[in-house]
C-alpha positions as CSV (number, residue, x, y, z in Angstrom):
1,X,-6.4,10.5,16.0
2,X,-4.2,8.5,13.9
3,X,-6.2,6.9,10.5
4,X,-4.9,5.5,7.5
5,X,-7.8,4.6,4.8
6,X,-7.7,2.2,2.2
7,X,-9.2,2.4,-1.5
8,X,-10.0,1.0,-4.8
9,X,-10.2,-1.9,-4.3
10,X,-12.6,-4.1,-6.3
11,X,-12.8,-6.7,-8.8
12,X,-10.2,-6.7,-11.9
13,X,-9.9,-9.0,-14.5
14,X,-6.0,-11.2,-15.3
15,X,-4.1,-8.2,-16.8
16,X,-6.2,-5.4,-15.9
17,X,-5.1,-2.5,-13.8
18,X,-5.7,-1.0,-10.3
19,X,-5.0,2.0,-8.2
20,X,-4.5,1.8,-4.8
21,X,-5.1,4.9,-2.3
22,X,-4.1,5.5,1.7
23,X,-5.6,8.6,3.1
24,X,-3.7,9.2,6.2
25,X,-4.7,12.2,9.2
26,X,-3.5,12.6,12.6
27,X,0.3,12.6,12.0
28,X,3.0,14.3,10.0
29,X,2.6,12.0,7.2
30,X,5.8,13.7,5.3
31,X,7.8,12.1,8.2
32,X,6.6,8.6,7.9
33,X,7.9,5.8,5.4
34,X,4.7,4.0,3.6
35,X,3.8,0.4,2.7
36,X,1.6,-1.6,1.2
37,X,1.2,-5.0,2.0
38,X,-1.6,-7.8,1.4
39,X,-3.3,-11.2,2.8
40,X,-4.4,-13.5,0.9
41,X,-6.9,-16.1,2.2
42,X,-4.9,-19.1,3.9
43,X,-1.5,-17.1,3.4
44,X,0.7,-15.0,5.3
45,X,0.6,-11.2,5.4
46,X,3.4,-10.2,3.1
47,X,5.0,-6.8,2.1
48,X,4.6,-5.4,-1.0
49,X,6.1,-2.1,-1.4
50,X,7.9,0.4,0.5
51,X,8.0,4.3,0.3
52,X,10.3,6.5,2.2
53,X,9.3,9.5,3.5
54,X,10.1,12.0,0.9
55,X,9.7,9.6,-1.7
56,X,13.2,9.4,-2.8
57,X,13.7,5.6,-2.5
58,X,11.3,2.5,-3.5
59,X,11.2,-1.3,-2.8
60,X,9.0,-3.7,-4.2
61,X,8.7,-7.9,-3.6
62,X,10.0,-9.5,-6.5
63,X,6.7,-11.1,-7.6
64,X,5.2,-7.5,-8.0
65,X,8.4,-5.5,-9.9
66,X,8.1,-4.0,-13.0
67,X,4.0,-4.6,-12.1
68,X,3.3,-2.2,-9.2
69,X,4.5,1.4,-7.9
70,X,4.2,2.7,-5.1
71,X,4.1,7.1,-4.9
72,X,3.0,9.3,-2.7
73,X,1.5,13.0,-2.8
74,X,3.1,14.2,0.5
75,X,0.8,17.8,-0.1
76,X,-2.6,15.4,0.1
77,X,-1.0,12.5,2.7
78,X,-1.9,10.1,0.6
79,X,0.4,7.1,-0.6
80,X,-0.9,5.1,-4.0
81,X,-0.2,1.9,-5.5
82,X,-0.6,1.9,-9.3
83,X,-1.2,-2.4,-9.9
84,X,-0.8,-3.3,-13.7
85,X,-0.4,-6.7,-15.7
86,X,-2.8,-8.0,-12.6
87,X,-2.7,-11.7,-12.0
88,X,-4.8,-14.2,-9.7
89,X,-2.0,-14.6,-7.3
90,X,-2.4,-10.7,-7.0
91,X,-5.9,-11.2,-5.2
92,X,-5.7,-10.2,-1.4
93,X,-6.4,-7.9,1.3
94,X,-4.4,-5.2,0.7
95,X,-3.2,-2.8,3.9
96,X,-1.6,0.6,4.2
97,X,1.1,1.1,7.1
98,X,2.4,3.8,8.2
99,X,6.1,3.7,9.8
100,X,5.6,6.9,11.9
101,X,9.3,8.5,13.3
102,X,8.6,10.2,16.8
103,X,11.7,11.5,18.3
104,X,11.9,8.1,20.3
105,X,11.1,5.9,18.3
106,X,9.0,4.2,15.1
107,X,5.3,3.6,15.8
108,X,3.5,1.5,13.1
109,X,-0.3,1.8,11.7
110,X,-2.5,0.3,10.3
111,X,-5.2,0.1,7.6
112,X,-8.7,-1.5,7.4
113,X,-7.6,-3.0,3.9
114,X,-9.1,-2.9,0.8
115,X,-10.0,-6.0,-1.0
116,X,-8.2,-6.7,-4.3
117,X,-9.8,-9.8,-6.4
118,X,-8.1,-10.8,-9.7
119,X,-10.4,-12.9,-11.8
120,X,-11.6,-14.1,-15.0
């Protein structure tokens, strides 16, 4: 039951802007922290940004602050990342994860991704 969905993606030119969208069903999504993270061809999967679960605390990879934000609209369980000053090194794959709190334990999802591509 559990999907998280990925959006806007697309192609952006260096310096242009993005918004990033995570539809997420089959779980209390006001309970789960949010990331983004992204793949770029030949490169590891890194983490982006991270969301707690009432949106009180952000953190971003320092090659992405003061560029990206990460929010969430706990009332539509969606989590958003707002990508401005977009550069080259920006282009990826970019997934949604959800870190889901049972009363166990964590249980992680995943995204399809959404392809990002930062070009001139």
């Amino acid at each position: 039951q559990v999907q998280l969905v990925e959006s806007g993606g697309g192609l952006v030119q260096p310096g242009g802007s993005l918004r990033l969208s995570c539809a997420a069903s089959g779980f209390t999504f006001s309970s789960a922290a949010m990331n983004w993270y992204r793949q770029a061809p030949g490169k590891e999967r890194e983490l982006v940004a991270t969301i707690t679960s009432a949106g009180g605390s952000t953190n971003y990879v320092d090659s992405v602050k003061g560029r990206f934000t990460i929010s969430r609209d706990n009332a539509k369980n969606t989590v958003y990342l707002q990508m401005n000053s977009l550069k080259p090194e920006d282009t990826a794959v970019y997934y949604c994860k959800a870190d889901r709190t049972m009363a166990w334990g964590t249980i992680g999802y995943w995204g399809q991704g959404t392809q990002v591509t930062v070009s001139s």
